[in-house]
N, C-alpha and C positions, 0 to 999 in steps of 0.2 A: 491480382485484384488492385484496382485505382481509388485508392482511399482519400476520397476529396477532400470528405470534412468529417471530425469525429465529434462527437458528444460526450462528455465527462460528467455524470452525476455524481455532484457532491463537491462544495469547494473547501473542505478542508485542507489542512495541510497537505494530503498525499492529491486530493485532489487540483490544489494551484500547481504543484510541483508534475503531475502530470499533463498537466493545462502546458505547461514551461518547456518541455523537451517536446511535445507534438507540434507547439510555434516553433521555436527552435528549429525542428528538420521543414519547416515551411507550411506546413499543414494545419487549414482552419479549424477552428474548436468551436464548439456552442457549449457551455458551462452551467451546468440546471441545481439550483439548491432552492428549499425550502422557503428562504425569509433572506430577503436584499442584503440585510448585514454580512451573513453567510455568505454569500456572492463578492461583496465589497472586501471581507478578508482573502477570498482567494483571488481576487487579481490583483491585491495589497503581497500577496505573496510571490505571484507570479511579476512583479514591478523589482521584488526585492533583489529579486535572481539577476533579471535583466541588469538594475543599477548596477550591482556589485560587479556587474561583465565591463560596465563602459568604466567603473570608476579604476577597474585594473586594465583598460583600453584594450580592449579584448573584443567591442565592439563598441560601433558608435552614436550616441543618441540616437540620430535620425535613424542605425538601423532597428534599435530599440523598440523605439516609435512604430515604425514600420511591424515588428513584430507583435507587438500591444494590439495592434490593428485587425489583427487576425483572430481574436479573440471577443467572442459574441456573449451575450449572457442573458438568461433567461431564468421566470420562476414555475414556466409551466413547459409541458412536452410539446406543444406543438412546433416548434423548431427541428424538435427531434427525426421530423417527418422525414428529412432531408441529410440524416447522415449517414454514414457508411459504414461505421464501428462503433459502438458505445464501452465505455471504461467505465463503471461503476465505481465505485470508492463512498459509500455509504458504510456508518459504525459497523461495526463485525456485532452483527445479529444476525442470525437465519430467519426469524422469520418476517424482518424491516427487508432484509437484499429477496428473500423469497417475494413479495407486497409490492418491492420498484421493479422485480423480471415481471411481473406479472403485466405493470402498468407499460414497461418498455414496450411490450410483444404486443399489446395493442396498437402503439400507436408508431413506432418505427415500421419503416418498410420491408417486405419480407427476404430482401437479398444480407438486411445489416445483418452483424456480428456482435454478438452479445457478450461481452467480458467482465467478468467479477473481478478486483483485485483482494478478494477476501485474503487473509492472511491465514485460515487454516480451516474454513468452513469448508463441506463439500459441497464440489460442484453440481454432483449428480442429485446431491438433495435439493438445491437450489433451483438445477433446474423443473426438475418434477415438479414444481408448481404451475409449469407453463405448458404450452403444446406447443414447442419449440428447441425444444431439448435440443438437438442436432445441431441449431448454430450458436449453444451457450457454450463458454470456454471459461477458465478460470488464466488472469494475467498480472500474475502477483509481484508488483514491484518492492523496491526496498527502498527505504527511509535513510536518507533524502534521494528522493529520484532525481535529481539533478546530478546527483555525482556518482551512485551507484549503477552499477552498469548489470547487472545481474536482473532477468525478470526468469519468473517461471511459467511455463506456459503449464496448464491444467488440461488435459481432458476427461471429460465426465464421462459415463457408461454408454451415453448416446450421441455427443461432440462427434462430427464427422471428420474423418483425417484432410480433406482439403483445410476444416474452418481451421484447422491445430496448423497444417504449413501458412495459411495467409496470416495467421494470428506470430509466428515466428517472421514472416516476413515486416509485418511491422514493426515490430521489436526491433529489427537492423534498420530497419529505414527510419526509425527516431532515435538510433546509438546503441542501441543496447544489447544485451547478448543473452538471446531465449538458452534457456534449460526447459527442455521437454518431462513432465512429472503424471506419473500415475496420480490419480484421485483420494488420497490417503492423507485424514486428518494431520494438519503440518506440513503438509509435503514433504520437503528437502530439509531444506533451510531454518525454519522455524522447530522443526522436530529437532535439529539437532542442536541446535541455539538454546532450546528450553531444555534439554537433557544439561548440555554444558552449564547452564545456569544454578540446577535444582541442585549440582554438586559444588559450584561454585559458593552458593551458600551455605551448601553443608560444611563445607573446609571451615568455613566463618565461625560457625556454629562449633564446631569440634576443636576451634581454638588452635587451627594449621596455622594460620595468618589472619592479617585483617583484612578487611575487604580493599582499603586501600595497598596495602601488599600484593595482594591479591593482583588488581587491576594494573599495578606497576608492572608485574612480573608477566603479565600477557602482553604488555605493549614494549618489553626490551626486544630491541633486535633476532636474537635467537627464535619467540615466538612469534614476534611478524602481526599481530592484529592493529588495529586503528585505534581501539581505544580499549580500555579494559571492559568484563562483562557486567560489572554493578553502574557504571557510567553507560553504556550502551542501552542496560535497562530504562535509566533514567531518561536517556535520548528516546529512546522509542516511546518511553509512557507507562508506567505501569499497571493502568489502565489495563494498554492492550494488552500486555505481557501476562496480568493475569486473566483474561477472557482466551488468550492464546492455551493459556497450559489448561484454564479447566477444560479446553474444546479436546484438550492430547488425554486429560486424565478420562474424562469421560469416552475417549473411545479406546483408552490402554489399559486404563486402571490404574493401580497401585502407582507403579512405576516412572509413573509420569503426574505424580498428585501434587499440587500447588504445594508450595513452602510456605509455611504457617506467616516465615516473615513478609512475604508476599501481597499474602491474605492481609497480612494488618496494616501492613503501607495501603493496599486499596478500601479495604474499611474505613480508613481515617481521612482516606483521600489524598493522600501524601504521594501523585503521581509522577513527580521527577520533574525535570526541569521546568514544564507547562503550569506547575503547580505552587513551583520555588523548594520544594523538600522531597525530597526520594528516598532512594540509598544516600543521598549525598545532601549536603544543606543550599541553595542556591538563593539564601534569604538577601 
């Protein structure tokens, strides 16, 4: 499959940052959010990437430029007509990504490729809203996809096995490295992220260490991660992280139920660094 041009709804952070590695392997984008300001932060993000490449010379203005170029933006679908893949990245709601499959499937043409990057929603519910099921896929990147190399590819109950290898073939031909995942709340990654977390707090809580102990002693040599898990929280958002664990507690139960402290960081609104206060203070 010859992926001329893809379509990104949503220019949030996940979605500039996927806007950024589809220029990147040379490939045009059309960019669709809601309200111009939305728009304006994500090619503010996707400018960010670029700079900080030419300012370690790593590339050059002009090919910058040239890459900026490739990038279209719109606030309504009819662009859409005209692409070959679509990457969703709208809030992790089911029934907001259920509302934009429905409006995609009108108005793209019937060969595109329909991609959720939900982070733990199913695909197969998602797609059941459409009569299209066959060419919807779930293509869950990670935070930051500029640097993260790991996506997961989803197939849902009705995802056709060619859409799952073209959907893996894209993944390489923008850097990245597909994991093929059953349809099961969390998938891989997130399931096991939020398991490691709900203990990671309880160590807190039982008075093992503190959380900055905690986070030093994941990121020594011996344990090999990038950053510790109360600081990783705060990087993702605590937002997601708790919309992540109620979508694992509601489909596990008990065992996978939000951590009260969790719950109160998102009550107050205290979502990590986007916020200035998390687990951590970033006042």
């Amino acid at each position: 499959m010859e992926v001329r041009r893809i379509g990104v709804l949503g220019a949030g952070t996940m979605g500039g940052e996927i806007v950024f590695v589809a220029t990147q392997a040379g490939i045009p984008v059309t960019m669709k959010d809601i309200e111009q300001k939305y728009l304006d932060a994500g090619i503010e993000k996707v400018k960010q990437i670029y700079s900080f490449k030419v300012k370690r010379r790593r590339m050059s203005q002009e090919e910058m430029d040239q890459k900026l170029g490739l990038v279209q933006t719109t606030l309504d679908y009819a662009p859409f007509e005209d692409v070959d893949f679509v990457i969703e990245a709208v809030p992790e709601n089911l029934e907001l990504k259920r509302k934009v499959f429905r409006e995609l499937e009108q108005v793209c043409k019937p060969g595109a490729i329909l991609a959720s990057n939900t982070s733990a929603l199913s695909i197969s519910r998602i797609a059941e809203a459409t009569t299209c099921a066959e060419r919807i896929i779930g293509m869950h990147f990670f935070n930051p996809v500029s640097m993260m190399r790991l996506v997961e590819v989803i197939a849902g109950e009705q995802t056709g096995t060619e859409i799952v290898e073209k959907t893996c073939s894209l993944s390489e031909q923008i850097g990245k490295t597909p994991v093929k995942c059953s349809d099961s709340a969390g998938f891989i990654v997130n399931r096991l992220l939020c398991a490691a977390m709900r203990e990671a707090v309880r160590c807190e809580r039982e008075g093992l260490l503190t959380r900055e102990e905690i986070d030093n002693a994941l990121v020594k040599p011996d344990a090999g991660l990038p950053t510790g898990l109360f600081k990783m929280a705060d990087q993702l958002g605590i937002d997601l992280l708790y919309r992540v664990m109620s979508i694992l507690e509601e489909a596990f139960g008990e065992r996978f139920s939000v951590p009260p402290e969790i719950s109160e960081l998102y009550n107050k609104g205290e979502f990590g660094i986007k916020s200035g206060k998390g687990f951590y203070n970033y006042g």
